[in-house]
PADREN-420254 format. One record per residue (C-alpha): x, y, z. Coordinates in pm, 1 decimal. Last residue first. Example, Ala and Ser with C-alpha at 12.3 -4.5 7.8 and 13.67 -1.06 7.14 Angstrom:
% PADREN-420254
X  Y  Z
1367.0  -106.0  714.0;
1230.0  -450.0  780.0;
END
This chain:
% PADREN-420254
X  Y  Z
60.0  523.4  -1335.4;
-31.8  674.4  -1019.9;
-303.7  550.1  -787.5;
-505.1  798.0  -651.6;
-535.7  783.7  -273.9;
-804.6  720.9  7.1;
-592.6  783.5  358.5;
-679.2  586.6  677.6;
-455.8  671.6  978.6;
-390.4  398.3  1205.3;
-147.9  583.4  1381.0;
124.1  285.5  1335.1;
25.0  213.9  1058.0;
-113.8  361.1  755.4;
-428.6  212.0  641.9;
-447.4  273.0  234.6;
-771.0  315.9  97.7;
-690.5  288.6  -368.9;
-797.5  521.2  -653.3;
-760.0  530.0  -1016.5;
-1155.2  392.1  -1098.1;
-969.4  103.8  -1322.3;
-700.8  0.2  -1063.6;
-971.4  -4.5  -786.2;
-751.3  -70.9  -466.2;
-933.5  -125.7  -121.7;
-796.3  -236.8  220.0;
-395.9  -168.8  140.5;
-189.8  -190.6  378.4;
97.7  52.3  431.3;
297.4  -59.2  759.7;
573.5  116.7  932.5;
881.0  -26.1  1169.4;
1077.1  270.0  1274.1;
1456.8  241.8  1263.2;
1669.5  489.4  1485.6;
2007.5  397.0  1546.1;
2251.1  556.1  1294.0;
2124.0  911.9  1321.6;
2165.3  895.8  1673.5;
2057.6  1202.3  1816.7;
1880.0  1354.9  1488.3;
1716.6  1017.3  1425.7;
1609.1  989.8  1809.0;
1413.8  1305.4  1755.8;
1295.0  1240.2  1385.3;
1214.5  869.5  1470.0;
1043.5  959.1  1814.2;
836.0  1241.0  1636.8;
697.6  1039.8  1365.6;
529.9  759.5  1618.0;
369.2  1096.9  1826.7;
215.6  1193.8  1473.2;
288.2  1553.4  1409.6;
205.5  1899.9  1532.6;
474.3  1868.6  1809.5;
757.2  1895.3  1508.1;
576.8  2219.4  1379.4;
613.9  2217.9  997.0;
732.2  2574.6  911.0;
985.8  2459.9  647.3;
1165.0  2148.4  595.3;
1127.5  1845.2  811.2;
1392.6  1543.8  753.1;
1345.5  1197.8  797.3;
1570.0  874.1  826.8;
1512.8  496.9  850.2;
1156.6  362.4  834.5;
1123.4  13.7  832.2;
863.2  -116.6  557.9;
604.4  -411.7  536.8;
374.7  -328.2  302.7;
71.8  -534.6  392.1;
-213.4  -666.0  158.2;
-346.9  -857.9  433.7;
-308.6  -1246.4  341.3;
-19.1  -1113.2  51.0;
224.9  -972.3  319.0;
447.5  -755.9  110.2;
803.3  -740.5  234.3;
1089.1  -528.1  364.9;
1088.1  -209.4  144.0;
1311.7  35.5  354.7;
1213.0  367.7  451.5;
1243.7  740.1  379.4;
1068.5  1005.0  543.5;
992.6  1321.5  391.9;
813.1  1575.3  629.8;
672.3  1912.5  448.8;
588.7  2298.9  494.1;
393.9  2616.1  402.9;
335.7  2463.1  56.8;
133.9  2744.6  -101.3;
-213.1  2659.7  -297.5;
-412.9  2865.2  -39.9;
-226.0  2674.2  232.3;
-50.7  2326.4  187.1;
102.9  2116.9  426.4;
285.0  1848.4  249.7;
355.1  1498.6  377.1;
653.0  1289.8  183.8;
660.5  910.5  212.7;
944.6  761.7  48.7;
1008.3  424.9  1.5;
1373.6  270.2  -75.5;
1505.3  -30.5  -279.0;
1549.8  193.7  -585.2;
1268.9  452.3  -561.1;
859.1  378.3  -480.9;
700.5  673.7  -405.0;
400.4  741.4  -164.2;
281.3  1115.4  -182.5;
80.1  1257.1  115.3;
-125.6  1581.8  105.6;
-216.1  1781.4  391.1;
-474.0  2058.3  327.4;
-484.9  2395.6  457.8;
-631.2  2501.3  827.8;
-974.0  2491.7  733.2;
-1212.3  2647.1  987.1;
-1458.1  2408.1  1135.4;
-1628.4  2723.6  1295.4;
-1664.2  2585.4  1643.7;
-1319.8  2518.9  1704.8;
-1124.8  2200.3  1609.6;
-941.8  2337.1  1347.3;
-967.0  2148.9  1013.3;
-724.2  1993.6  778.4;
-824.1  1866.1  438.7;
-687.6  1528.0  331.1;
-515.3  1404.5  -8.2;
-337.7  1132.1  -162.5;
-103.9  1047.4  -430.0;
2.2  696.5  -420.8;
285.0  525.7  -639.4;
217.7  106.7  -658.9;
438.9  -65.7  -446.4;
739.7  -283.4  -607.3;
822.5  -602.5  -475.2;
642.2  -828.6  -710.8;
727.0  -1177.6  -601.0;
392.8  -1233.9  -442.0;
218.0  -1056.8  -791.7;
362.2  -1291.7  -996.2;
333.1  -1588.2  -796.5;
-19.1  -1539.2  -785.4;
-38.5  -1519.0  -1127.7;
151.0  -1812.9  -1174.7;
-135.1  -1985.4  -926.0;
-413.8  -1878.2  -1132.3;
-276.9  -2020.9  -1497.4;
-173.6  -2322.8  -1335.3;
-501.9  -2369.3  -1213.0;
-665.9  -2272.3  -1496.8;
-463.9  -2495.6  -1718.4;
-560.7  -2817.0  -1461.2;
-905.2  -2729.3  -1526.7;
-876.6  -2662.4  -1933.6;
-685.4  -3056.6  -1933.4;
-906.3  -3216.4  -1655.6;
-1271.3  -3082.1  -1889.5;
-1030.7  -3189.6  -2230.2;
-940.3  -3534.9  -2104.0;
-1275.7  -3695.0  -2225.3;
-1398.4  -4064.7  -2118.1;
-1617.0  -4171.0  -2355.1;
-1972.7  -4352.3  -2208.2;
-1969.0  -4729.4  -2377.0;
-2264.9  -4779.0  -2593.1;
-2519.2  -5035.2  -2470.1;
-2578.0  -5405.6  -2655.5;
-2843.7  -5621.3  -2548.4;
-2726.0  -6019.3  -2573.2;
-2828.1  -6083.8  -2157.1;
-2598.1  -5782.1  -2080.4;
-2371.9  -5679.0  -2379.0;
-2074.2  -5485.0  -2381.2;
-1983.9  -5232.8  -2676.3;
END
């Protein structure tokens, strides 16, 4: 205790604890971080879009469905056009992981190879798609596609995540898979 002019006040404690759960925090936040930076993997999307003629009528044409799947180093996006519950046709492509950008929640991938099967119409899709299918089947070597899955909203507990897909800027909302 000090004394000014012989009255005594109690010295204020200093406490560690407040610097000692703060610093923990921190450390716990930033390991997180790290955590989920390192984490290559993408989460597994299923996702779904009903196609529509553009006449008068707004007839359906089927649905086109797009599963995202995460295998060995590789991602492969597979579109399915679907009629009446029938798979008419599909597009697989296959890409490499190269990154996730953590400011915008960008996959980075390069798309290497894809292959149509069934009565998909190669005129029918994206203009981006048909260069890597065309210049894949000419130089099946030489055709890489950079392609970007970022994701602008992810609910983990509601199951669903809106993906941009680019280039095409397509917007997709997807179920996440578990």
């Amino acid at each position: 205790m000090s004394s000014v002019l012989g009255v005594s006040r109690p010295q204020p404690k200093f406490s560690l604890w407040p610097m000692f759960f703060t610093a923990f925090f921190l450390l716990w936040v930033c390991l997180g971080l790290n955590h989920f930076a390192a984490s290559r993997d993408i989460p597994e999307f299923r996702c779904n879009a009903e196609l529509l003629t553009s006449n008068l009528l707004g007839q359906s044409d089927g649905e086109l469905l797009l599963n995202i799947n995460h295998r060995n180093d590789s991602v492969v996006l597979e579109y399915l056009h679907r009629v009446e519950g029938n798979i008419l046709g599909s597009l697989s492509l296959t890409s490499d992981l190269l990154g996730l950008e953590i400011a915008s929640m960008t996959y980075k991938l390069l798309l290497k190879e894809g292959e149509i099967t069934g009565n998909t119409a190669l005129d029918m899709l994206p203009q981006n798609i048909q260069k890597l299918l065309i210049t894949h089947t000419s130089q099946p070597n030489q055709s890489r596609l950079p392609f970007d899955i970022q994701i602008l909203d992810m609910d983990k507990n509601a199951g669903y995540s809106v993906l941009r897909l680019k280039p095409g800027n397509n917007l997709w909302v997807c179920e996440i898979q578990h």
